[in-house]
C-alpha positions, 0 to 999 in steps of 0.5 A: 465548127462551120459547115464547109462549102461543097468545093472545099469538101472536095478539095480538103475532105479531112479539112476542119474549118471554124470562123474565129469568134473573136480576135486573139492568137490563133493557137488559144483560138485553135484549143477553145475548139478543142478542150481536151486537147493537150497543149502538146498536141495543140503545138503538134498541130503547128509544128506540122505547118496543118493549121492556116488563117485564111489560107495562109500557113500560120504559126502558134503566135499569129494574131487572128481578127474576129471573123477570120476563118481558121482551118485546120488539116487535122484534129489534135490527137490524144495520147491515147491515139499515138500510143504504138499498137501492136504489130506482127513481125521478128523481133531481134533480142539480145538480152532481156530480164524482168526490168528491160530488153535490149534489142536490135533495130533493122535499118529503114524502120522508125524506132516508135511512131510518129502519128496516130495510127502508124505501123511499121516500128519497132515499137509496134513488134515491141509492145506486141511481145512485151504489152507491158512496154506500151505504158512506159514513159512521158511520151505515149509512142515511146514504148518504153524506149529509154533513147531512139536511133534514126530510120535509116541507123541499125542497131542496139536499142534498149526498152524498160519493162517497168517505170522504175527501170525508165526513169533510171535508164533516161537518166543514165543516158542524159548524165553520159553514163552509158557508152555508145559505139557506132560503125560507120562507113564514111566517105574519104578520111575525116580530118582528124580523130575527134570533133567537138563543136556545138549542135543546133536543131535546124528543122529536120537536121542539125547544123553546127552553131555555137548558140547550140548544145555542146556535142563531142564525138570521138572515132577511130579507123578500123578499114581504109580504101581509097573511096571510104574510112570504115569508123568505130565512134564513141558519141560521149553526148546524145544529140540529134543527128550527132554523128551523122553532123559531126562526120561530115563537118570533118570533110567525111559524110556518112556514105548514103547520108544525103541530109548531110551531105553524103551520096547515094551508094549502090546496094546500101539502103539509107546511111550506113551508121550502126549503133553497134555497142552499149555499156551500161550498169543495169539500171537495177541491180547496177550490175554492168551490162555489155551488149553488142549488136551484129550488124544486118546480113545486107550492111555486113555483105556491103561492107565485104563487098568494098573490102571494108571487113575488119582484121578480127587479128588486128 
């Protein structure tokens, strides 16, 4: 690494800046400073827009003249790194054994972190409780989670406690042998009772694209008023933002759900969609398991409050 000048110290104090010695693509540029680095975490860099060619945001491929100076927002990190850190907090379990725990995730708390150092997820209370988590799976911020649900979504989460028990549990849940049931409060009445339309990752959302992946989601109407549909969904694939895409492609965004077009709701945080039931085989001992989440105290007032409570008769 070059000497940087005192006004880019001041302006950039985290900067990492080096003068490309010969000409190639930036990102073979970039690993030569950083051999340890994982090809991952190289890519990482990249993605987060942190790595620019004479001040100017490149991505991976770009070619780079010698002489050329490459500066870069941060290190790569290791794995090590990102791995969740234990954290102080409540942990809400609903079902646990030798091989996993099934717990439920608050609304506005992330499933496992996303940089090196981050606190605050429910990764973090998990491998506080269950320090043997921490080891398990491909990613080193999983936690041993075996899926994720998004910050804003409440509910059933299920972390394996040994390596077997992971690779069985990603494996039930890529196949479609686990069923998985959302509340979700949505906004007007969608058309129709089901929506099976391809889903495309656009940058933080997905859009609906035929050069996707295939999706298909499934609901059915528990409470209706004239503002809102409360909904039990049945996603039979597990695509990002699933859901949340496949509602409001239907004339109904989930309420609070501005990445999809859905409108701040007065007294609800975030987007009301609650992962509130899995049905699985025990990815040991093959035993069924039927786990089920109450909603949070704040989403099950919110309801009550707009009359969206379901008839427990009906």
């Amino acid at each position: 690494m070059v000497i940087m000048s005192d006004s880019e110290l001041r302006t950039s104090p985290n900067l990492l800046v080096f003068d490309a010695a010969s000409a190639g693509r930036v990102d073979k540029l970039v690993g030569e400073q950083f051999p340890d680095a994982s090809r991952k975490r190289l890519a990482q860099l990249f993605a987060e827009r942190l790595v620019r060619v004479d001040g100017k945001k490149v991505k991976k491929g770009h070619q780079v003249r010698q002489g050329q100076r490459i500066a870069l927002d941060r290190p790569p990190v290791s794995d090590e790194d990102l791995r969740a850190v234990p954290a102080e907090g409540a942990l809400h379990v609903v079902y646990e054994d030798e091989h996993l725990v099934a717990l439920v995730k608050p609304p506005g708390m992330p499933t496992y972190p996303l940089r090196a150092g981050e606190v605050g997820t429910l990764a973090n209370l998990v491998v506080s409780k269950y320090p043997e988590c921490a080891r398990i799976g491909k990613d080193p911020r999983e936690a041993g989670f075996a899926h994720r649900l998004d910050a804003d979504t409440s509910g059933l989460l299920i972390a394996a406690r040994t390596s077997d028990a992971w690779t069985a549990l990603r494996a039930a849940f890529a196949s479609g042998n686990i069923q998985k049931t959302y509340l979700a409060v949505v906004e007007g009445r969608p058309i129709g009772s089901e929506c099976e339309v391809e889903l495309l990752q656009d940058g933080k959302r997905v859009r609906v694209d035929y050069a996707g992946l295939e999706a298909y989601t499934t609901w059915e109407e528990l409470v209706r008023t004239d503002a809102f549909t409360l909904l039990s969904c049945q996603a039979h694939t597990g695509r990002m933002h699933q859901v949340r895409a496949h509602l409001s492609h239907c004339g109904s965004p989930i309420a609070g759900d501005l990445l999809y077009e859905g409108t701040v709701q007065e007294g609800l945080s975030g987007h009301f969609l609650h992962g509130s039931e899995l049905h699985l085989s025990h990815p040991v001992t093959n035993e069924p398991l039927s786990l089920k989440a109450p909603l949070p105290k704040e989403r099950a007032a919110w309801l009550a409050k707009h009359d969206l409570v379901p008839d427990p008769g009906a």
